[in-house]
Structures are given as C-alpha cells and as structure tokens.
N, C-alpha and C positions, 0 to 999 in steps of 0.2 A: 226246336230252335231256341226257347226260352229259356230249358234247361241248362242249354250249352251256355248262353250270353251270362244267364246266370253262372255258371262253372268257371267262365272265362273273370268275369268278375270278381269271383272269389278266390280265383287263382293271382287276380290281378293285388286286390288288396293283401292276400299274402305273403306276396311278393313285397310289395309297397312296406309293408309291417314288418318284414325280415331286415331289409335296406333299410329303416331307422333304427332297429336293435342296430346294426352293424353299426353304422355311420355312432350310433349313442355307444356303444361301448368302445367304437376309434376315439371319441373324441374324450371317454374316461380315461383310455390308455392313455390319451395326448398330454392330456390334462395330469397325470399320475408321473409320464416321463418329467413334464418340464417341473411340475415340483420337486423332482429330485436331483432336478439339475442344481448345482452350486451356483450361487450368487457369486458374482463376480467383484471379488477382492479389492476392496479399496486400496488405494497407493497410499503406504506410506512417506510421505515424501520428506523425512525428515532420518529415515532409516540408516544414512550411512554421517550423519553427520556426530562429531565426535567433541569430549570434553574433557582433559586432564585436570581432576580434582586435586592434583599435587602440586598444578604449575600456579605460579602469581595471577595475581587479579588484579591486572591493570585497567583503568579506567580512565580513556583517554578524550581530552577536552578542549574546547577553544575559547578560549576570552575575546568578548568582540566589542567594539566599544566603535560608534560611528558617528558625523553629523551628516546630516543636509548630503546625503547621499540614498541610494536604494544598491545590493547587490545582494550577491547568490553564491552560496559556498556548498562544493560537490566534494565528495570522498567516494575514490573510486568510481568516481561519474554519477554517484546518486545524492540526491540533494539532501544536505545536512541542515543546513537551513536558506532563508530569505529572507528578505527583509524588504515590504513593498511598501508601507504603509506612508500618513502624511509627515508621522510627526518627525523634524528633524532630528531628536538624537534620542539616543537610544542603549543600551548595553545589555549584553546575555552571554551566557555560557551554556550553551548546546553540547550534550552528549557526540562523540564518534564512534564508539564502539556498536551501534544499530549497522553501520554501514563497513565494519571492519569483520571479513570472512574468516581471514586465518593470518597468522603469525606473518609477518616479511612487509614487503614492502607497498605502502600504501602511495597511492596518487592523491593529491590538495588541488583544490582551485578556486579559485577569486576572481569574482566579477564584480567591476564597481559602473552601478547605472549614476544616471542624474536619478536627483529625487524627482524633478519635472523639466520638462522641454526636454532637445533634443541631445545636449550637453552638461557635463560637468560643470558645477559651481569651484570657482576658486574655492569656494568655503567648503567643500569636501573635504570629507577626513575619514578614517578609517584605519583601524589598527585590531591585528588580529596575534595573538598568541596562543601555541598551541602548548601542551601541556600533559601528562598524567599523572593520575596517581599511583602507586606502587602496590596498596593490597585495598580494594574495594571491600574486602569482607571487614576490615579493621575501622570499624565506626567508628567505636572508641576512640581510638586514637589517629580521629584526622586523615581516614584512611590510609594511613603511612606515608610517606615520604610525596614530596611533589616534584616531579622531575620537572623541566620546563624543554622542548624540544626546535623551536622555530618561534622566531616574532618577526613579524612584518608590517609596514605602516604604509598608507596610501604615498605615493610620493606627490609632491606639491604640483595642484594643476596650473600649467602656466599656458599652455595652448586653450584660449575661449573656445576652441573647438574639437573637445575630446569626448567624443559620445562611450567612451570605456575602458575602463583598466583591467585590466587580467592579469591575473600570478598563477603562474602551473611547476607545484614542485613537486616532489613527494616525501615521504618520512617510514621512517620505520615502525613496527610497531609487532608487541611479545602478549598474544592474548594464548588463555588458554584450551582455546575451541578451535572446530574448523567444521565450518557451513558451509555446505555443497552442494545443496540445492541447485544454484543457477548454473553448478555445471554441467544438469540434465537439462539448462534452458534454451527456448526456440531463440533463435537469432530472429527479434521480431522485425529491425530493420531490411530483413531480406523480404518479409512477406509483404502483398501487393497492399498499398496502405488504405484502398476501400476498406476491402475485406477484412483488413485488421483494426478498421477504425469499429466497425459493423458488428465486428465479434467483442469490441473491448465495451460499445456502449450497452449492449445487450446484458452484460455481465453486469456492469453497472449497475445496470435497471434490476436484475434478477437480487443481485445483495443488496440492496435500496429497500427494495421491496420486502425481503427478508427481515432487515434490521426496523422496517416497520411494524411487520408485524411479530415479532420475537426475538429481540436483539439475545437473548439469553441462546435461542435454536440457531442464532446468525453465527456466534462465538463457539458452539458445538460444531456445526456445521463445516464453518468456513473459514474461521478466525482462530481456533486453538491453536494448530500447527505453525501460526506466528509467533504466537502465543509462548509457545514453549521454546520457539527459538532464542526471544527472547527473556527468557530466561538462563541461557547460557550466556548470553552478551551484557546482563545486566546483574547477573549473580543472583536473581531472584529464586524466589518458590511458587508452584503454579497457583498455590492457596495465594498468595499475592498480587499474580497477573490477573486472577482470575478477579480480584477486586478491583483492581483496575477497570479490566471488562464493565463489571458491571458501574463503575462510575460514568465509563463511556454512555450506558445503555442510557441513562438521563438525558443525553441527548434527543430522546424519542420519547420525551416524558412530559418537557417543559415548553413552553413555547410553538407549541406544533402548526401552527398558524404563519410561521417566519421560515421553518422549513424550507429550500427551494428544490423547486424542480431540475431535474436533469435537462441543462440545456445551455445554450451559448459556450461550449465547453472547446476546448483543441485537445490534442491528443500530445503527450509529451513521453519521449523514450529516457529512460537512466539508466543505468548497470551496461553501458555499452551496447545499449538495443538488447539488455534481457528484462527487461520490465519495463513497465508503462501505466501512467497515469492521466486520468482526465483533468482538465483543468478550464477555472473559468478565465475565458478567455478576455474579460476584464483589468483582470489582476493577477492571474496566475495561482489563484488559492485556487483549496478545494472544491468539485465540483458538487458534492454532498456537503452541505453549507447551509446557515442559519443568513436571516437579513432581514432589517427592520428600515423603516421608512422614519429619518429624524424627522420628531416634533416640533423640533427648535434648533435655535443655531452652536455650533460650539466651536466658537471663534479659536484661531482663527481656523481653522484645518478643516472643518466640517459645516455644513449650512445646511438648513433647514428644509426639509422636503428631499433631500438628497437619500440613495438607496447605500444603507450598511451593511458589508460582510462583517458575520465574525462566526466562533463557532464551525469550524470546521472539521467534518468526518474523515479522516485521511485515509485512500485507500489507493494499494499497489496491487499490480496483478503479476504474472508469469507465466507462461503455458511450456510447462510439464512434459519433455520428448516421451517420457516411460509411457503416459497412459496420456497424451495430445489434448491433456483438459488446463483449466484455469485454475490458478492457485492463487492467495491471498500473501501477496508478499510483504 
C-alpha cells in the first residue's frame, strides 16, 4: 500500500510538473505572439491638411483701440481675443490668421461689456479695424501692401441701460492653407455636459501635469502637431515654433510658487462646439495661470492684499472622430 501512495504520488507531481512546463511554455508563446503584434499607429491628425507655396501670404489683422469698456472678438466662433482687465484704455492688434482654416468666407463678432456693474458707461468706446497684409514673407519691405477690409466704431451709448453691443458680420479672406482637422471633430455640444466636463478636466490635469514635469516631452508629446499647424498660418519654420516652445517652457521654471491649481474653472465651447476650453470662472482667463497676492496698492485699479492673474498657459482641446481621443487645439 505504501508503494502505491507512493506511485500515486509520484505520478501526481508528474503530473503537476508536466502542467507548469505546459502552462510556462503557453505563456512564452503568449508572450512571443503579443510582441509581435504591431503597436498601434498613431493618428496623424494633421495628415490631410494642405499648403500652396505659390499662393500669397496674407496676414490678416485687427486694430483695436477701446476705453472704459471690457469685450470679446470671435472669428469663426473662436476667441481672437478679450479684453477683461481694470485699466480703462487700452490698444492692440491681434493676429486672425490662428483662427482662419481656409480661403472664403469668414464670420466677425463683437461684444462690448461694461468695464464694471451691470451696464455700459456713456464713456464707452471702441473701434475696431480689420486689415491685411499682402505677402507676410516680405519683411523687408513692410510686408507688402496693406489692404484695409471693415472698420467699425462702438456707437454712442445713450440708453443708461445697455448691458451689450454686439456686431456680427463676416469678411473674406485668400490664405494659402487649408486646416481640416475640426472636420474629423466631435460635435462636443451634442455630448452630455457631465461627461464632457469630467473628460475635458481630466485632460487638463494630465497635460498640467506633463508640462510640469517636462514641458520639452509635453511639446513632443502633445503640443507639436499645433505646433506645426501653426506654422502654416504663421509662415513660420518648426526651428522657430520650436523656440517659441521652449520660451513657453519658462513658465515652469520661474516663480513656481504662484502657479495655480486646477480649479474654480467653467467649461467654455468655440469652433461651433468643436473645441473647448477651461476657464477661470473669475475672469475668464486661463485656467493654467500664474497669481501673486499684491504687497501694496496700485492706485487706482488694484489694492493691496487683493489676488493677481497674469501669465497664462492657453490651452484648447478637440476630440479626434478617427481614433475618439483628445488633441491639443
């Protein structure tokens, strides 16, 4: 009987020792298929987008000159610029060619806030000229010619109760590219805006976090394929964005103590619900932002102990119909 338990035994661990060879050589075969499975192909998502090196390089602009107002100018629904801040007046001229996809017809718009409370100051003003130039490559010479396209002036408030002015026109406009990206883009307005608020902070926090720790791997990573866009819209070289970039990367260099955190933000749609940005819901800047607590006062507009934006990281996202992921718009 001994012999046998013994027999049985050694027939058992046998056994036992056959089923690990097996199971050990299933799982070298497993191991050997999936390394030779192919990685899966990044999207290029800038693949079909195009440049005619023969056509003009227009480079199309706005002269803005304002008092004792705050407003917001969209091209094509995406914000060209804003203007929130205290001081009463102000003047700049903002690039449109970032927010111009291709040749034809473009959409303008003009909102004019109070600078504070609930309405317009008589003393409101505002004047906006729109403009190009004819060959951006032509430094030398002044860029070439300056066409002038539309000017428009706030008209005189006379009703003490106008909480906003708005102008909506459109203009034309002969670039040499066409960006088509956002016409693989999700219609974000359609989706449930938990879920999309959940997915856009998330992302946030993921390239936050990135440009913390290697803005140089954030602009490999996440940020080239803007990158290069623009340098179709801007007539640049990527050895030039790429300086850029890295001018950016100071921001994660200097002052790291002012930094703020992701948070108090709203969720804002542009490109007609193809893109979306977070925003603090204070002021509407950037939600990736620098702020310092003033020492002292700086009459009149600013007071001492009060909390300062400045320095902000701008970032736009898109979600990608080809491969249903987040892109850096």
């Amino acid at each position: 009987m001994a012999y046998m338990v013994r027999g049985i035994l050694f027939f058992g661990g046998f056994l036992l020792l056959c089923l690990q060879l097996a199971c050990g050589q299933q799982t070298s075969a497993d191991s050997i298929k999936k390394e030779k499975q192919p990685m899966r192909k990044k999207l290029d998502v800038n693949s079909e987008n195009t440049f005619d090196k023969e056509a003009p390089k227009h480079g199309y602009y706005l002269q803005i000159n304002h008092q004792n107002c705050h407003y917001e100018v969209r091209v094509n629904d995406e914000e060209a610029y804003q203007y929130r801040d205290r001081y009463p007046v102000m003047s700049i001229r903002p690039p449109l060619n970032p927010f111009i996809q291709k040749s034809g017809e473009q959409s303008l718009s003009i909102r004019v806030f109070p600078i504070k409370g609930a309405f317009l100051s008589k003393m409101a003003d505002l004047s906006i000229g729109l403009f190009y130039y004819t060959d951006m490559s032509d430094e030398e010479n002044s860029y070439g010619e300056l066409v002038h396209l539309l000017d428009w002036e706030l008209p005189k408030i006379e009703n003490e109760e106008t909480p906003m002015v708005r102008l909506d026109t459109v203009f034309k406009a002969t670039v040499p590219y066409e960006i088509k990206n956002l016409d693989h883009a999700v219609d974000l307005s359609k989706m449930d805006k938990d879920e999309l608020l959940a997915e856009v902070v998330a992302e946030y926090k993921a390239i936050f976090k990135l440009m913390e720790r290697d803005y140089h791997q954030y602009y490999i990573e996440r940020n080239k394929p803007a990158f290069d866009r623009s340098d179709m819209w801007a007539y640049t070289t990527e050895e030039s964005s790429r300086k850029v970039s890295e001018n950016n990367a100071a921001f994660f260099k200097e002052d790291l103590e002012e930094i703020q955190p992701i948070e108090n933000y709203k969720l804002n749609l542009y490109a007609y619900g193809k893109t979306v940005s977070l925003r603090r819901m204070i002021d509407n800047g950037n939600v990736i932002c620098k702020a310092e607590i003033l020492e002292e006062d700086h009459p009149p507009y600013y007071k001492k102990g009060e909390k300062h934006y400045y320095e902000g990281a701008p970032v736009r996202l898109y979600k990608d119909k080809r491969d249903n992921q987040w892109h850096i718009w």
